[in-house]
C-alpha positions as CSV (number, residue, x, y, z in Angstrom):
1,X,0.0,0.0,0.0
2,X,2.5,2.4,0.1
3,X,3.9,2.2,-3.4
4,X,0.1,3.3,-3.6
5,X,0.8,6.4,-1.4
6,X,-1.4,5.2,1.3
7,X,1.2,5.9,4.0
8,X,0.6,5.4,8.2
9,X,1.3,9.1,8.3
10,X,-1.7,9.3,5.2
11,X,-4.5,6.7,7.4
12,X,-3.1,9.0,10.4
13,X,-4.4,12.9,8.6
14,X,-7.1,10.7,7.6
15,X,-8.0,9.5,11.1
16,X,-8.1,13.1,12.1
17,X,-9.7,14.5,9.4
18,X,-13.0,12.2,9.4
19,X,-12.5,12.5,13.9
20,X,-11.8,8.6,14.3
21,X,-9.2,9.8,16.3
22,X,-8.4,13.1,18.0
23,X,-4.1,13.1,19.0
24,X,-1.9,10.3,19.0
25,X,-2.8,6.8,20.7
26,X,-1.0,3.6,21.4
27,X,-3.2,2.0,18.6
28,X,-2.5,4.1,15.4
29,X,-5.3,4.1,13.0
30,X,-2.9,1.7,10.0
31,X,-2.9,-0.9,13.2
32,X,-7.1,-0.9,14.0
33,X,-7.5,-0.8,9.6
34,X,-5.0,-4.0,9.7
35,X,-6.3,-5.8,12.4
36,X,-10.1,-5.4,11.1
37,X,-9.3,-5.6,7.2
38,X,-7.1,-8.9,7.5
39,X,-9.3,-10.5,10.4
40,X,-12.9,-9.5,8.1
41,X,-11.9,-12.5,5.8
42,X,-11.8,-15.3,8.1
43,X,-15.7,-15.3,9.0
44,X,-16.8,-14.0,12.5
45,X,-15.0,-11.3,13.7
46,X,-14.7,-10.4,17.2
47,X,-12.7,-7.7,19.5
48,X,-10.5,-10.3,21.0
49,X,-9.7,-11.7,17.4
50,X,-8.4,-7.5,16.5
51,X,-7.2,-7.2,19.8
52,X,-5.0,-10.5,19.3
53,X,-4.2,-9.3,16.1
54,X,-2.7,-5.6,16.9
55,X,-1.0,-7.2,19.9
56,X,1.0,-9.4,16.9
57,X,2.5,-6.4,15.8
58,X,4.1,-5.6,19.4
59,X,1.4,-3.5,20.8
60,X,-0.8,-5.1,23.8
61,X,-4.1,-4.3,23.7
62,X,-7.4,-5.4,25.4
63,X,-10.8,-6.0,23.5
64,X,-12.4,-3.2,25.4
65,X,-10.3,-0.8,24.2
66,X,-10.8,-2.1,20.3
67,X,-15.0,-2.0,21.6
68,X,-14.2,1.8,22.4
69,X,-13.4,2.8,19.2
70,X,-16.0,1.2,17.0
71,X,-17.8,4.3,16.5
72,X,-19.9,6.1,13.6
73,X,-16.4,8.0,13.2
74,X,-14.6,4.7,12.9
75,X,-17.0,3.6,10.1
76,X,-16.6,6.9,8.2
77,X,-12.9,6.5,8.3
78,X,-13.2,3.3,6.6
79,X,-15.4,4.7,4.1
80,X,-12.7,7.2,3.1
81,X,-10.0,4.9,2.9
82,X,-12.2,2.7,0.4
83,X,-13.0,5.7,-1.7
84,X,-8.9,5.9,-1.6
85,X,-8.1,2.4,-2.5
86,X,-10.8,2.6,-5.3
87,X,-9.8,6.1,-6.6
88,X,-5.7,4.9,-7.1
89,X,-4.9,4.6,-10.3
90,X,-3.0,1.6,-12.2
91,X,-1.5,1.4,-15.3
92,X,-4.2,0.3,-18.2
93,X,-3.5,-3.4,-19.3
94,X,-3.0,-3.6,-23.0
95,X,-6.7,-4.5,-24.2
96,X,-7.1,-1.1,-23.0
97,X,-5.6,-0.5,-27.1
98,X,-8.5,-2.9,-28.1
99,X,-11.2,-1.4,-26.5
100,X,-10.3,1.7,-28.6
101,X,-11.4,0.2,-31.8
102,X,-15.2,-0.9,-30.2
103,X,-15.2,3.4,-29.0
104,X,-15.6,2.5,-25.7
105,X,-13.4,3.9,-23.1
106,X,-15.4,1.5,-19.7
107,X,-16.9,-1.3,-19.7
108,X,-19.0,-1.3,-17.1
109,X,-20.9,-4.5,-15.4
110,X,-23.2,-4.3,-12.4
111,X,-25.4,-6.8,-10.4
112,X,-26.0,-6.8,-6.5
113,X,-25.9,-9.9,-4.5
114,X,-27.3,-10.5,-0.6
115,X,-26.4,-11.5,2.3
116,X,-28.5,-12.6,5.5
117,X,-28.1,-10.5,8.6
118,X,-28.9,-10.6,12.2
119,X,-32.8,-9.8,13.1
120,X,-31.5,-7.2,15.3
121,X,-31.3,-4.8,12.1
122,X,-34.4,-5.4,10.5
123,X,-35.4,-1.9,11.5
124,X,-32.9,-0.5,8.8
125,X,-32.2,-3.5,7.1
126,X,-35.8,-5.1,6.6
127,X,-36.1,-8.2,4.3
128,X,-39.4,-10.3,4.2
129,X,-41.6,-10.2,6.8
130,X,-44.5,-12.0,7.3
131,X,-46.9,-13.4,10.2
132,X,-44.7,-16.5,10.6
133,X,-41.2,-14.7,9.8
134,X,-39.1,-11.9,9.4
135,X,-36.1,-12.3,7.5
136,X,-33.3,-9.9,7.7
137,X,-31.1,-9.4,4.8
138,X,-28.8,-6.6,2.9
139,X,-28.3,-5.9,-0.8
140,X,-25.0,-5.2,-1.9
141,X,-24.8,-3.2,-5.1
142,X,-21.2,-3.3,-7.7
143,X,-20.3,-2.0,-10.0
144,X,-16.7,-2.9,-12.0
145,X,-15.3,-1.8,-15.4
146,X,-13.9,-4.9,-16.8
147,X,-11.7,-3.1,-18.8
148,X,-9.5,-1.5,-16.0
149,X,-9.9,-4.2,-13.2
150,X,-11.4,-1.6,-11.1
151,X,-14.8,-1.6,-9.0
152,X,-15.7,1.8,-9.5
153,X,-18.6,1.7,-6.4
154,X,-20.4,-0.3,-3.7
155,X,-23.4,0.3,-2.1
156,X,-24.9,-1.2,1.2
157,X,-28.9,-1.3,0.7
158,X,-31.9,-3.0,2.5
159,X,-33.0,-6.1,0.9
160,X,-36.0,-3.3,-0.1
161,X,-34.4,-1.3,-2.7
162,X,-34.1,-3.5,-5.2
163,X,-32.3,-3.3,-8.6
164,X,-34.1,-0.9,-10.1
165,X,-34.5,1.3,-7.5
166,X,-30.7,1.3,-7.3
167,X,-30.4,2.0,-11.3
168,X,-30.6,5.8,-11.5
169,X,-27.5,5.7,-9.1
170,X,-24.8,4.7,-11.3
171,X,-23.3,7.4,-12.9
172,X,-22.4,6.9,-16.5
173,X,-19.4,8.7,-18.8
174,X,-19.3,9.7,-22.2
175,X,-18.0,6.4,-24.2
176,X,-18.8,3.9,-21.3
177,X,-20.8,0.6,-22.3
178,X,-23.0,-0.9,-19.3
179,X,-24.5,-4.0,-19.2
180,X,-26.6,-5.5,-16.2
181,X,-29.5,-7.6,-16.2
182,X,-33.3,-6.9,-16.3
183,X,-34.0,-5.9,-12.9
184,X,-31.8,-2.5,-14.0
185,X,-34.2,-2.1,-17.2
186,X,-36.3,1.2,-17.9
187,X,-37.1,2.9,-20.4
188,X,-35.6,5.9,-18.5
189,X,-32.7,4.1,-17.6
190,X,-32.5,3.7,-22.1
191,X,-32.5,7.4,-22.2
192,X,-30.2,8.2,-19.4
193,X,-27.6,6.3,-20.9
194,X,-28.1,8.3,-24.7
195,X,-28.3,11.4,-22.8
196,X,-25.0,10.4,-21.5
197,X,-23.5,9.5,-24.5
198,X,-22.9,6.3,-23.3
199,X,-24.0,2.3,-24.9
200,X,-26.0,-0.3,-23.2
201,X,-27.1,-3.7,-23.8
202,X,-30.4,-5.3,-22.2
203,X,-31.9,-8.8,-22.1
204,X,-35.2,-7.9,-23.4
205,X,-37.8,-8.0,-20.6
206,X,-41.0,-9.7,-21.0
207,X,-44.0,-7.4,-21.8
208,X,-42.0,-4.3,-22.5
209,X,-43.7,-1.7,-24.9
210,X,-41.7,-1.4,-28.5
211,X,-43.6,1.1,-31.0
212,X,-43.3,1.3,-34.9
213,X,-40.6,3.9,-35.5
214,X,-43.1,5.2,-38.2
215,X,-46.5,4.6,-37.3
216,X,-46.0,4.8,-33.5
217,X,-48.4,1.8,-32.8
218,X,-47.4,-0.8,-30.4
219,X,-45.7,-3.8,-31.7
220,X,-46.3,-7.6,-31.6
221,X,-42.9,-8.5,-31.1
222,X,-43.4,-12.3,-30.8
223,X,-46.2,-12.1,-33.9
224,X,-43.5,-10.7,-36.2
225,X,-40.7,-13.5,-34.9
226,X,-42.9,-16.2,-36.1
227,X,-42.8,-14.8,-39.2
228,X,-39.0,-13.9,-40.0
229,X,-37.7,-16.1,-36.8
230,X,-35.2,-13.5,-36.4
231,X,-35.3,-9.6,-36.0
232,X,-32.5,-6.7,-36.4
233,X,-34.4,-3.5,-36.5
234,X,-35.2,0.2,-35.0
235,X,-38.3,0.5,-32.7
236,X,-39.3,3.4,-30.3
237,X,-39.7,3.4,-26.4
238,X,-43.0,4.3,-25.5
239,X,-42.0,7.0,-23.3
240,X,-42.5,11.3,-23.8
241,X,-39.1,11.4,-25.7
242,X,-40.0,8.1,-28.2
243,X,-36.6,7.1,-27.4
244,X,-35.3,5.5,-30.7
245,X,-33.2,2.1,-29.7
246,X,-32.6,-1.1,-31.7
247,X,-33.9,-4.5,-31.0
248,X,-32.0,-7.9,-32.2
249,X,-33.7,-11.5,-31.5
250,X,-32.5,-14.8,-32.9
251,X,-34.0,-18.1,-31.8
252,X,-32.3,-20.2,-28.9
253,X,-31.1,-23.5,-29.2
254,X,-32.9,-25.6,-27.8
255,X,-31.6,-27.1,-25.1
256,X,-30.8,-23.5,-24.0
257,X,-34.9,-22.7,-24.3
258,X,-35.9,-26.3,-22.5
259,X,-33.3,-24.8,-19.7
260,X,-35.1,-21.3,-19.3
261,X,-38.7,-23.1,-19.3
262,X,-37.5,-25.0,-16.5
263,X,-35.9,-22.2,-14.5
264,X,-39.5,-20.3,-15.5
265,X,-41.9,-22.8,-14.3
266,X,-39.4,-23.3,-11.0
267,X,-39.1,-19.5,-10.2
268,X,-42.5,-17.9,-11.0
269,X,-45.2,-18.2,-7.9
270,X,-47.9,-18.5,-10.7
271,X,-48.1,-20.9,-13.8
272,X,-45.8,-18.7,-16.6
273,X,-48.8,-18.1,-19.8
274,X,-48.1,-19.9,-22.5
275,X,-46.6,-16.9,-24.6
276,X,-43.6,-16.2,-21.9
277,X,-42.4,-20.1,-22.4
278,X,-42.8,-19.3,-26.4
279,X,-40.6,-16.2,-25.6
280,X,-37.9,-18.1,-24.0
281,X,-37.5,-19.8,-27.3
282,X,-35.5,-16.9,-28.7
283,X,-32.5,-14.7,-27.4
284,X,-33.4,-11.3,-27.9
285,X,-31.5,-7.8,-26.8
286,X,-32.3,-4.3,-27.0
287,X,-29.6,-2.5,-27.8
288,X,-28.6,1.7,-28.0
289,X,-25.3,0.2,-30.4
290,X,-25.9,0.9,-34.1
291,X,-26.0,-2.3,-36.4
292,X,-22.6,-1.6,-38.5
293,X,-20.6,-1.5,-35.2
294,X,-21.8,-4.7,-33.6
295,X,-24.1,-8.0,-35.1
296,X,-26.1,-9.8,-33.0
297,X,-22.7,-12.1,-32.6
298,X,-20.9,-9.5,-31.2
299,X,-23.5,-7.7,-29.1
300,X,-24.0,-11.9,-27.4
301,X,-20.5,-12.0,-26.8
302,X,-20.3,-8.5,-25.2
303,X,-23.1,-9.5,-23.0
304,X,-21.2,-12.6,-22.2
305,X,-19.3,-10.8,-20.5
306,X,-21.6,-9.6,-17.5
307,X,-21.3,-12.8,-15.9
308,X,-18.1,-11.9,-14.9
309,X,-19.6,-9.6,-11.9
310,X,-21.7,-13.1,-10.9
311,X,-18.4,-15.0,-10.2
312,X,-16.6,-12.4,-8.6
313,X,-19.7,-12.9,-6.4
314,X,-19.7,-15.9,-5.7
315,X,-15.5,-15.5,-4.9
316,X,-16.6,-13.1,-2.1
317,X,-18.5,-15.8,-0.5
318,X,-16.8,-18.9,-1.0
319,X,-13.2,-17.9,-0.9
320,X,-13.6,-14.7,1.2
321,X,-16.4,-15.4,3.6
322,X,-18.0,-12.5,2.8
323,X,-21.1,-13.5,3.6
324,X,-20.8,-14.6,7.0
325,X,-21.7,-12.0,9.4
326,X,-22.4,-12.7,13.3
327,X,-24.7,-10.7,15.4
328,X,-23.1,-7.1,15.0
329,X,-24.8,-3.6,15.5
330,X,-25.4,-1.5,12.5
331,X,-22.2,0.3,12.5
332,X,-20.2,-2.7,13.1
333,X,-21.5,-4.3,10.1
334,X,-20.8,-1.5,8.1
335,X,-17.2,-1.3,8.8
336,X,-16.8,-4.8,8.5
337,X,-17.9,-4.4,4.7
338,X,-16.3,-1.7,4.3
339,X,-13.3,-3.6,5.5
340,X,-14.0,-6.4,2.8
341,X,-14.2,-4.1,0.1
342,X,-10.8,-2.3,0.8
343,X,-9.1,-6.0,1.1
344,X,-11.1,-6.9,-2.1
345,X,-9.7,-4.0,-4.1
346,X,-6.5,-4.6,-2.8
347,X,-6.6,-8.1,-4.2
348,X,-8.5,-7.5,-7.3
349,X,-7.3,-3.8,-8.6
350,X,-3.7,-4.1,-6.9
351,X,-2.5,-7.7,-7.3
352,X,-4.4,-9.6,-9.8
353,X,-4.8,-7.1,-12.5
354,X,-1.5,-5.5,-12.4
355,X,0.3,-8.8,-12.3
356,X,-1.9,-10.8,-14.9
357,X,-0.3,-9.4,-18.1
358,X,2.9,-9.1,-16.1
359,X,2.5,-13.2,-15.6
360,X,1.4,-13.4,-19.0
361,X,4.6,-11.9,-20.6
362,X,6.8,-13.9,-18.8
363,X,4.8,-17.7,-18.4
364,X,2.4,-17.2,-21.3
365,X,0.2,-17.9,-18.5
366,X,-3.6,-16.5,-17.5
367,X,-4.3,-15.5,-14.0
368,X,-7.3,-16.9,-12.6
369,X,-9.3,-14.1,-10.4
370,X,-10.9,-17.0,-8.1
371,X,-7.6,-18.7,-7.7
372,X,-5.8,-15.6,-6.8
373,X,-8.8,-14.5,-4.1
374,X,-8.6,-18.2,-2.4
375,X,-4.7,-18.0,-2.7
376,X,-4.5,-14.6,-0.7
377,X,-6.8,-15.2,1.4
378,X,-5.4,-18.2,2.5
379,X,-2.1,-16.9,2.8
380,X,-2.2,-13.0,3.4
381,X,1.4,-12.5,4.2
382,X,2.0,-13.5,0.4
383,X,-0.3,-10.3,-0.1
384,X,2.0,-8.5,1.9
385,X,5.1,-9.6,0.1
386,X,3.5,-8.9,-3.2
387,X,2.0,-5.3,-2.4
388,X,5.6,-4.4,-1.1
389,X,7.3,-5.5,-4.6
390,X,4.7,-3.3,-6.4
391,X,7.0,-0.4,-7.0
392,X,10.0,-2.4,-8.2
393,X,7.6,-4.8,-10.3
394,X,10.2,-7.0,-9.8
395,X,9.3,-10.8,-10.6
396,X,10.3,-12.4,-7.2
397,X,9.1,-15.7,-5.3
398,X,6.2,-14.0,-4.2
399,X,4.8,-13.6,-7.8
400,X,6.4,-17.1,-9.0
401,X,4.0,-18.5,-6.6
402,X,1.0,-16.5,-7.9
403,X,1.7,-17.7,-11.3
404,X,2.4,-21.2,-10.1
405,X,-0.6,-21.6,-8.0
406,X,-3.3,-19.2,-9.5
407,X,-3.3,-19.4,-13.1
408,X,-5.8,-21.1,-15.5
409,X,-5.2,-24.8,-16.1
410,X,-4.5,-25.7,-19.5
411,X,-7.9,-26.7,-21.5
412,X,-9.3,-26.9,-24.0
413,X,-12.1,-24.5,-22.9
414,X,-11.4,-20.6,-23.6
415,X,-10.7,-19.3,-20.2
416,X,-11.9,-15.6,-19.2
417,X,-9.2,-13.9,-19.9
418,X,-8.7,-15.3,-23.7
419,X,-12.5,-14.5,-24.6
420,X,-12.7,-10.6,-23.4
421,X,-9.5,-10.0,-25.7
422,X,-11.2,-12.3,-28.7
423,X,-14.7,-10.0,-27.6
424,X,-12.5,-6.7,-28.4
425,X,-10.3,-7.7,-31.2
């Protein structure tokens, strides 16, 4: 972290400045943001586990004392030093050149995921609640440009404010392409993204309004599929602006369809009509990118890509315990995200993606984002080792190991890496 400029005497100005800490104390503020980030990763987290782990580093301290100083200061201290560790720039990986040629400068992908919390915060954090239950849970919004390795926000939400209340959030850039799922999709959300001269690319949602571009009257999407079986054409929103946008359907295998029918009929509380199964039988975007920069090929494998955000999910929880969360008070739980996410970023933005092409160039060898998350986590002081070579980017043991133990086996599958620079070449 220092190569970064994130200096004890930086976390110090910064403990002052957001009142975490008034003068000088025996436990400096880079010893409490050690003890919490490195301990947040192993499950449960309590004082005597920080206590035990400051007093490693030579100073003894009791677990009242760490008690004293979870505080709202404390959690807006940790909030700073994410915004920090995400705002530190690295050097752009050489697909950043690719991306060029598509005109896009981010590629943005976001999806939240939840975790289950303790009932004592369903006051802020209500989930479902019924006369049998209450369920407590809290939805954790991302959002990451594939392109640099960087998450450029997270958001802690009740279960409540779902994915498209969370949509108008994200802010986009001139030259950005976004792509989330369904639960994101408006027809202001369309317009918001032109107005920001910036691309998108939706699963089409089932039942949404398309209008002639000429006529204005409200088209029978399926009707005209079973005549031409695929479609590549402009339609308006039906919204005050008659937003113009481009919709692209082919059908789905079907193997793929018989596995959406299934999922449908599972999912749904009510019997799905007959017409929704039909619809599962094609794949069908809607699209703000013009025809002569991507076909339907292209705007599938672009897509393709948003599943990325769903394994780094699923990394968080099985190789990072994220979560696992004990029965904490509100401000407790947020600094132990908070602590998650610094330790994530540090992992993702500051180890994996600056080494991976680093790796690459000198084993012709494909680091593997899980494998590295596991690997750290499993063995932190390797993390420390690494973060201190940073500045040299000398390859020593440290990164012989991380190219040894976390890259891609050799398959004949394409791994991640190999499709996003076929997607942009």
């Amino acid at each position: 972290m220092n190569s970064q400029n994130i200096t004890r005497g930086f976390l110090f100005d910064l403990a002052i400045e957001t009142e975490f800490i008034k003068r000088q104390r025996e436990i400096t503020p880079a010893d409490f943001l050690y003890a919490i980030c490195s301990e947040s990763t192993k499950g449960t987290v309590s004082y005597n586990d920080m206590a035990s782990s400051i007093s490693d580093n030579g100073i003894p301290v009791s677990r009242q004392a760490v008690w004293k100083k979870m505080t709202i200061e404390c959690k807006k201290f940790f909030e700073q030093v994410l915004s920090e560790v995400i705002s530190k720039k690295i050097k752009p990986c050489e697909i950043k050149k690719q991306i060029t040629k598509l005109g896009y400068n981010r590629v943005l992908l976001q999806d939240s995921t939840i975790i289950k919390l303790p009932k004592r915060l369903f006051e802020s954090f209500s989930g479902v609640s019924n006369g049998h239950s209450k369920v407590c849970n809290a939805r954790i919004q991302a959002t990451y440009d594939v392109i640099s390795g960087k998450f450029i926000e997270f958001s802690i939400d009740p279960y409540s404010k779902n994915d498209l209340k969370a949509a108008p959030e994200t802010q986009f850039q001139q030259g950005d392409l976004v792509l989330r799922d369904r639960g994101y999709l408006t027809n202001n959300e369309i317009q918001r993204h032109i107005s920001n001269e910036a691309d998108c690319i939706y699963r089409y949602k089932y039942r949404t309004i398309l209008l002639d571009v000429k006529t204005e009257k409200i088209l029978d999407i399926f009707a005209l599929l079973k005549k031409r079986k695929t479609i590549d054409m402009l339609v308006k929103l039906n919204n005050k602006e008659r937003t113009i946008i481009r919709i692209v359907a082919v059908p789905a295998s079907a193997e793929v369809a018989n596995i959406r029918r299934m999922k449908a009929k599972k999912e749904n509380k009510s019997t799905p009509t007959k017409e929704y199964l039909e619809s599962l039988g094609w794949t069908i975007f809607i699209t703000t990118i013009p025809k002569d920069k991507a076909n339907f090929k292209k705007l599938f494998d672009l897509y393709s890509l948003r599943w990325r955000i769903e394994i780094i999910f699923k990394s968080w929880k099985s190789n990072l315990n994220f979560d696992k969360i004990h029965n904490v008070s509100e401000i407790q739980l947020k600094v132990l995200l908070m602590a998650r996410f610094i330790i994530i970023v540090i992992y993702t933005q500051f180890i994996y993606h600056k080494y991976k092409l680093i790796i690459k160039k000198a084993y012709d060898k494909d680091l593997s984002l899980l494998k590295v998350l596991k690997y750290l986590n499993r063995n932190p002081q390797r993390a420390v080792d690494i973060i201190e070579q940073i500045s040299t980017m000398h390859i020593g043991k440290p990164i012989e190991a991380l190219a040894k133990y976390c890259s891609y086996d050799k398959r004949k599958r394409k791994n991640f890496e190999q499709l996003m620079y076929e997607t942009f070449a």
